[in-house]
PyMOL commands that place a pseudoatom at each C-alpha (Angstrom):
pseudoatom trace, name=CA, resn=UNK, resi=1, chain=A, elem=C, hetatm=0, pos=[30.403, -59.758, -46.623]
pseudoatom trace, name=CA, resn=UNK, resi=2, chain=A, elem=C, hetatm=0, pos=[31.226, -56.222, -46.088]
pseudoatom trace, name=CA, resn=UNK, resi=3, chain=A, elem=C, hetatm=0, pos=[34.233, -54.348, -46.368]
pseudoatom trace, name=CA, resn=UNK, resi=4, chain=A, elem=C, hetatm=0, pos=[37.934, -56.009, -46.329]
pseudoatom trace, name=CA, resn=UNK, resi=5, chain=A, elem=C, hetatm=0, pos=[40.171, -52.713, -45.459]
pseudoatom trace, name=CA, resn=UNK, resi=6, chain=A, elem=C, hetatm=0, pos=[43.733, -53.605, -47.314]
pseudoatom trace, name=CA, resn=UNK, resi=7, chain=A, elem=C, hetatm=0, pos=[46.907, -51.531, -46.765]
pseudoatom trace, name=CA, resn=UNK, resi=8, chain=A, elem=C, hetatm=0, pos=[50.225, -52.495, -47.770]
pseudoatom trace, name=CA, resn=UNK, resi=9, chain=A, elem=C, hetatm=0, pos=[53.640, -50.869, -48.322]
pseudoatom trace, name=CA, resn=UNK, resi=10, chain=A, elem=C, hetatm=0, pos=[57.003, -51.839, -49.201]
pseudoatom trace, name=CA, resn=UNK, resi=11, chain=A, elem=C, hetatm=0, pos=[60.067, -50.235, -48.394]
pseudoatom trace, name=CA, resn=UNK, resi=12, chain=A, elem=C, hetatm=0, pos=[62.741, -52.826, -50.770]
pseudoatom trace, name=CA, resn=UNK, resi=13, chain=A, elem=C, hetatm=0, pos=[62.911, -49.950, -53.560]
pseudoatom trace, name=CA, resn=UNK, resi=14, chain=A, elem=C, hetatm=0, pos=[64.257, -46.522, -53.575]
pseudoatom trace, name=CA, resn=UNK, resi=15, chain=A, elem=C, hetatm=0, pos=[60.860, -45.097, -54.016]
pseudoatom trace, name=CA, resn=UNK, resi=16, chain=A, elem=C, hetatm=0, pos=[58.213, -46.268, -51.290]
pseudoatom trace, name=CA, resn=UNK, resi=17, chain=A, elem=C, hetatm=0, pos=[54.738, -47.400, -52.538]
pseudoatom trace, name=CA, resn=UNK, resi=18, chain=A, elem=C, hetatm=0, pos=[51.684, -47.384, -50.575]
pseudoatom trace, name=CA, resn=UNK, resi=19, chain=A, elem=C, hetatm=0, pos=[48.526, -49.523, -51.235]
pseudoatom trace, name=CA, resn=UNK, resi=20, chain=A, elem=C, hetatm=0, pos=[45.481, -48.202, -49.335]
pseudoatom trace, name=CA, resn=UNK, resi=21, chain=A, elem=C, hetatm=0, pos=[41.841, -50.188, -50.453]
pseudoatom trace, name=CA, resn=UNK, resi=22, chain=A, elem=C, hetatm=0, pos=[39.541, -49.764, -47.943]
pseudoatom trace, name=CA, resn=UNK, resi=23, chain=A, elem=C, hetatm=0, pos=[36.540, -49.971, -50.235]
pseudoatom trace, name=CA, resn=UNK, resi=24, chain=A, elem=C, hetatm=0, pos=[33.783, -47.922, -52.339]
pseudoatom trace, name=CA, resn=UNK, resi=25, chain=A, elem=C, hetatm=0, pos=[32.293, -46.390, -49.774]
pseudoatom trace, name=CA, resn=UNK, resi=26, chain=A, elem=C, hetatm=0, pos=[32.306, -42.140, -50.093]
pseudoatom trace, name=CA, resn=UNK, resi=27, chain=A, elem=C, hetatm=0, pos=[31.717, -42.066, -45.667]
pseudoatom trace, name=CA, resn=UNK, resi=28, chain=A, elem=C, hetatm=0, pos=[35.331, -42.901, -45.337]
pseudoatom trace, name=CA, resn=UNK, resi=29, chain=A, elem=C, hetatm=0, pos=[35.836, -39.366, -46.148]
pseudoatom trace, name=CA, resn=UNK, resi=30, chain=A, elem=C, hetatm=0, pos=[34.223, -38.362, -43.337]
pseudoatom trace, name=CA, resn=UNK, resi=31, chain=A, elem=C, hetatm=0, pos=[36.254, -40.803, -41.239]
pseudoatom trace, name=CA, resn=UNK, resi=32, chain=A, elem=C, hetatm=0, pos=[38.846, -39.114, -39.217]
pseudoatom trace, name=CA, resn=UNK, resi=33, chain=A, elem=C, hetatm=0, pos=[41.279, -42.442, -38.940]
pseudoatom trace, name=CA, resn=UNK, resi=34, chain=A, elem=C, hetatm=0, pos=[40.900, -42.800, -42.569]
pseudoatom trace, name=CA, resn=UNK, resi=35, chain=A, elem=C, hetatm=0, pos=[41.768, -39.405, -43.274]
pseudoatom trace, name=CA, resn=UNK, resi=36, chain=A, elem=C, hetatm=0, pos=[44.538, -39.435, -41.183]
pseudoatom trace, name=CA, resn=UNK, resi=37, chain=A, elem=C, hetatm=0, pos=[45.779, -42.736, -42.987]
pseudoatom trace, name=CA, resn=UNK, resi=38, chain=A, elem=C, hetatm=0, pos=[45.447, -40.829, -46.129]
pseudoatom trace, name=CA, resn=UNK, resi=39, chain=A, elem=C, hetatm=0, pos=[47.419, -37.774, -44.705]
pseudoatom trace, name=CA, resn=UNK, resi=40, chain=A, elem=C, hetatm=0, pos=[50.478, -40.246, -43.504]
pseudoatom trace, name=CA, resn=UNK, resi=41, chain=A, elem=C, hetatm=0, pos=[50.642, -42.182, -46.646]
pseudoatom trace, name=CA, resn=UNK, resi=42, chain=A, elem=C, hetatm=0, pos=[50.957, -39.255, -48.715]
pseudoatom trace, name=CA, resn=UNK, resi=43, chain=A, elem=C, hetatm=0, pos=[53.441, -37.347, -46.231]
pseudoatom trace, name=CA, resn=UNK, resi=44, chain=A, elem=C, hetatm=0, pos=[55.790, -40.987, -45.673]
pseudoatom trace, name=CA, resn=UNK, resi=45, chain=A, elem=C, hetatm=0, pos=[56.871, -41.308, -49.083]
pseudoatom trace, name=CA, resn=UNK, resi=46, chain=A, elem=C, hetatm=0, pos=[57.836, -37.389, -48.900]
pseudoatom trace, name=CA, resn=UNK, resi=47, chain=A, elem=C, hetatm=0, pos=[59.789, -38.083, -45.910]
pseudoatom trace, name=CA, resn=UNK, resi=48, chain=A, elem=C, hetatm=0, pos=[57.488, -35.476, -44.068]
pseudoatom trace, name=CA, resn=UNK, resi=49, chain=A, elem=C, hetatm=0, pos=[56.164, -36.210, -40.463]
for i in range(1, 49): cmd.bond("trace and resi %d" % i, "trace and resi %d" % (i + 1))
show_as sticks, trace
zoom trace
């Protein structure tokens, strides 16, 4: 069935939360759109652009 990319976040609490499953795959590291997903969700809780 292949992979089912799932990313959520919620902004309702004073801390934000990011969920990022995109699946077990090691190639996504190679991926620059998924890297650059990664980057973001790290900087947006930081409040970093």
């Amino acid at each position: 069935m292949g992979d089912h990319p799932v990313i959520w976040t919620n902004e309702h609490f004073a801390s934000r939360n990011v969920y990022i499953f995109m699946g077990h795959s090691p190639d996504l590291f190679q991926n620059e759109a998924y890297k650059t997903l990664l980057k973001n969700s790290i900087f947006w809780p930081a409040h970093k652009k």
